[in-house]
N, C-alpha and C positions, 0 to 999 in steps of 0.2 A: 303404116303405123297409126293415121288416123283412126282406121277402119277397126285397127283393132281394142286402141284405145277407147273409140267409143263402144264397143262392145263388154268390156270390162266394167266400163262406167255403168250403163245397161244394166250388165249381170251383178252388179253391185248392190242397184237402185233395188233390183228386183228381189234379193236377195234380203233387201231391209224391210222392205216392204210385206215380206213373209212373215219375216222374225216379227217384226211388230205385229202385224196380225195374230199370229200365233198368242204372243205377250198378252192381245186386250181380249183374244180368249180363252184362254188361261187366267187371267186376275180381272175380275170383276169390280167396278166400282159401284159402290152403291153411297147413300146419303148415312150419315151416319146416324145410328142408330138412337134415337128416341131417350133410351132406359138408359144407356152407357153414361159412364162419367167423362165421357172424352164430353157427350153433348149438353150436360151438364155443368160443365167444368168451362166451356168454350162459350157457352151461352150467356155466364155468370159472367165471364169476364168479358162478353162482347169481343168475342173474338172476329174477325176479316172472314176468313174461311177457313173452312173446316170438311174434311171428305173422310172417307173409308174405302178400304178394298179387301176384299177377301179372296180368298183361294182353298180349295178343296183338298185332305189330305190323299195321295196315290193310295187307292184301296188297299193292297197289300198293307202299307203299314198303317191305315184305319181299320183293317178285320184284324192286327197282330194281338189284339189283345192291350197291348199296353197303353193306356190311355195318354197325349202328348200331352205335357199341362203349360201354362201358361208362361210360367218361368223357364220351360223347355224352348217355348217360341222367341222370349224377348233372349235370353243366352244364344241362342240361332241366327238373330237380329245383329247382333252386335258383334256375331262371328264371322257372318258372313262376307261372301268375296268381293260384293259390290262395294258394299259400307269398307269394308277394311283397304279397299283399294283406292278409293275417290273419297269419303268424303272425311273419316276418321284423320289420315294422315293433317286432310288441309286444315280440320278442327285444331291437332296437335302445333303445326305449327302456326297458324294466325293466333290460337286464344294461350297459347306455351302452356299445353296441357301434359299434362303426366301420362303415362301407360295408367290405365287403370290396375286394378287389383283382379287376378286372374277370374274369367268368370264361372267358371264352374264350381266357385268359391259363392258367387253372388247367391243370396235368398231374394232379392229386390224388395226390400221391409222401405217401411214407407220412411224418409231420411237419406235413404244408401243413393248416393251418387255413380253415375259412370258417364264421364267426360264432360259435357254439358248437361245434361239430362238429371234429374234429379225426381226420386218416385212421391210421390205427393196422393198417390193410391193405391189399396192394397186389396184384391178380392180374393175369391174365391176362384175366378176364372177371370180375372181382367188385371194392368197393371197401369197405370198413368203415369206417366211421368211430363214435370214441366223445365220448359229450357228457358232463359233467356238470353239476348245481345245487342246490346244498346237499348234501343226502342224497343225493338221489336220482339217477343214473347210467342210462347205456344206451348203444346201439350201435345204427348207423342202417347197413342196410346196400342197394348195388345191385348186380345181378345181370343180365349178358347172356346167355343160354343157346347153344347152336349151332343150334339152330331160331330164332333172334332173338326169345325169350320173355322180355320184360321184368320184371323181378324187384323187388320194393320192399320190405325188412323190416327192423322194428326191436324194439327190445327193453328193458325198465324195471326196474331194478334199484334196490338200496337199500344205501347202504355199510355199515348195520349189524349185518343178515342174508341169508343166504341161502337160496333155496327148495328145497325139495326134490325136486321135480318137472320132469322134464327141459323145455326149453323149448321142444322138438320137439312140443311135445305139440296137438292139437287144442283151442281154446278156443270154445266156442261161449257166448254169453251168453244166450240163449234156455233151452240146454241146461242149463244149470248152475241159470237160475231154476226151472225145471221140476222138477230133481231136489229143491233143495232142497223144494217146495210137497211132492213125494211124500216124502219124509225128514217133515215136518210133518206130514204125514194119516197114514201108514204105519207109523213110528217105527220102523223095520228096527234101528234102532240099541241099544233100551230107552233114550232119552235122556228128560229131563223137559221138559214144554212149555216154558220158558225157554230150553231151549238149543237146541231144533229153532228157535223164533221168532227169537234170537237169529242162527244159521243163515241162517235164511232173508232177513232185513236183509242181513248181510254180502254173501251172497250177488245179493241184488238191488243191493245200494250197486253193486259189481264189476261186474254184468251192466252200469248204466247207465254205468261209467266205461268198461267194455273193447266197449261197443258205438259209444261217443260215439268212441271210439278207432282203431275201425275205420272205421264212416264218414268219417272225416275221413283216414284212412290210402286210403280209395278214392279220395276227393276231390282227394288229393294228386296220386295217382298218373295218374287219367282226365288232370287239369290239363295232369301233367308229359310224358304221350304225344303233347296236344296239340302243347304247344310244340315237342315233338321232331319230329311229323309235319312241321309249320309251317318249321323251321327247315331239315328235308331237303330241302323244296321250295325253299327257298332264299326266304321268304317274311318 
């Protein structure tokens, strides 16, 4: 039983370890884009951090002719199996939100709410929407590109300060544990062990929160392609 218990555990590990892989190549993160109103928007208000991720539409339904628009993507967002499974229900019951109003009703005009979210912008190819709870604030933004490059980014702010650091900026949480352990062995700084270890906590707390944040930002997004592919098919 041991033997085969740990072989299970194994083909588990192994098993996740793929699927994730597969996930981070599949959805792309990148820094958020410059021009966009998410970086704008995030920048204006000194936001914490802010990221992006994109993903590619399946050729098939990018050669179909019918071009997905942007309102196509956040409707897909909001339909989707992850969001309606995790994290919509717990919004419902922590904040005693209502069902929204059906969304293939929704046009997203800047005003229209759906659950926490509320659109505060309105393009041609992009939609912004900002949330808040308690303190803490952000903006959740989608993006169609003219290559039909699907876009998903948001952004976490705090009402009582602002960061300093623009929110274009690359986050990697790997990156940032790595430095701090070299800032600790190295001390480039002259700092005293207290405050490199200090450091490097901080920085690990972040790493585990802004990683937890991005897988589940891909999770989101893998979901929300599906339902869009799903629903072009007429499926």
């Amino acid at each position: 039983m041991g033997i085969l218990k740990l072989l299970v555990i194994t083909g588990a590990g192994v098993w996740s370890a793929r699927a994730l892989y597969r996930l981070h190549g599949k959805i792309s993160h990148i820094a958020v884009p410059k021009l966009s109103s998410l970086a704008k928007q995030a920048n204006q208000c000194g936001d914490i951090y802010a990221d992006t991720f994109v993903v590619e539409l399946p050729q098939r339904t990018a050669l179909s002719g019918v071009p997905v628009t942007v309102s196509d993507l956040t409707r897909s967002f909001f339909k989707n199996k992850v969001f309606c499974s995790l994290e919509k229900p717990l919004l419902k019951f922590i904040f005693s939100l209502k069902e929204p109003k059906p969304l293939d009703k929704c046009e997203f005009y800047v005003g229209e709410k759906v659950l926490l979210w509320k659109v505060v912008h309105r393009g041609r190819d992009e939609i912004l929407f900002e949330w808040q709870s308690g303190k803490f604030r952000g903006f959740t933004w989608f993006h169609v590109n003219q290559n039909q490059l699907l876009m998903f980014g948001s952004s976490i702010g705090h009402l009582d300060y602002k960061y300093q650091i623009p929110p274009t900026s690359y986050y990697s949480p790997l990156e940032s544990v790595v430095g701090a352990i070299r800032v600790l062995k190295d001390n480039p700084y002259h700092q005293d062990i207290f405050s490199r270890l200090k450091n490097l906590l901080l920085k690990s707390t972040g790493a585990v929160v802004g990683g937890g944040h991005q897988f589940y930002s891909r999770l989101l997004l893998a979901s929300t392609l599906k339902t869009l592919v799903l629903e072009e098919k007429g499926l």
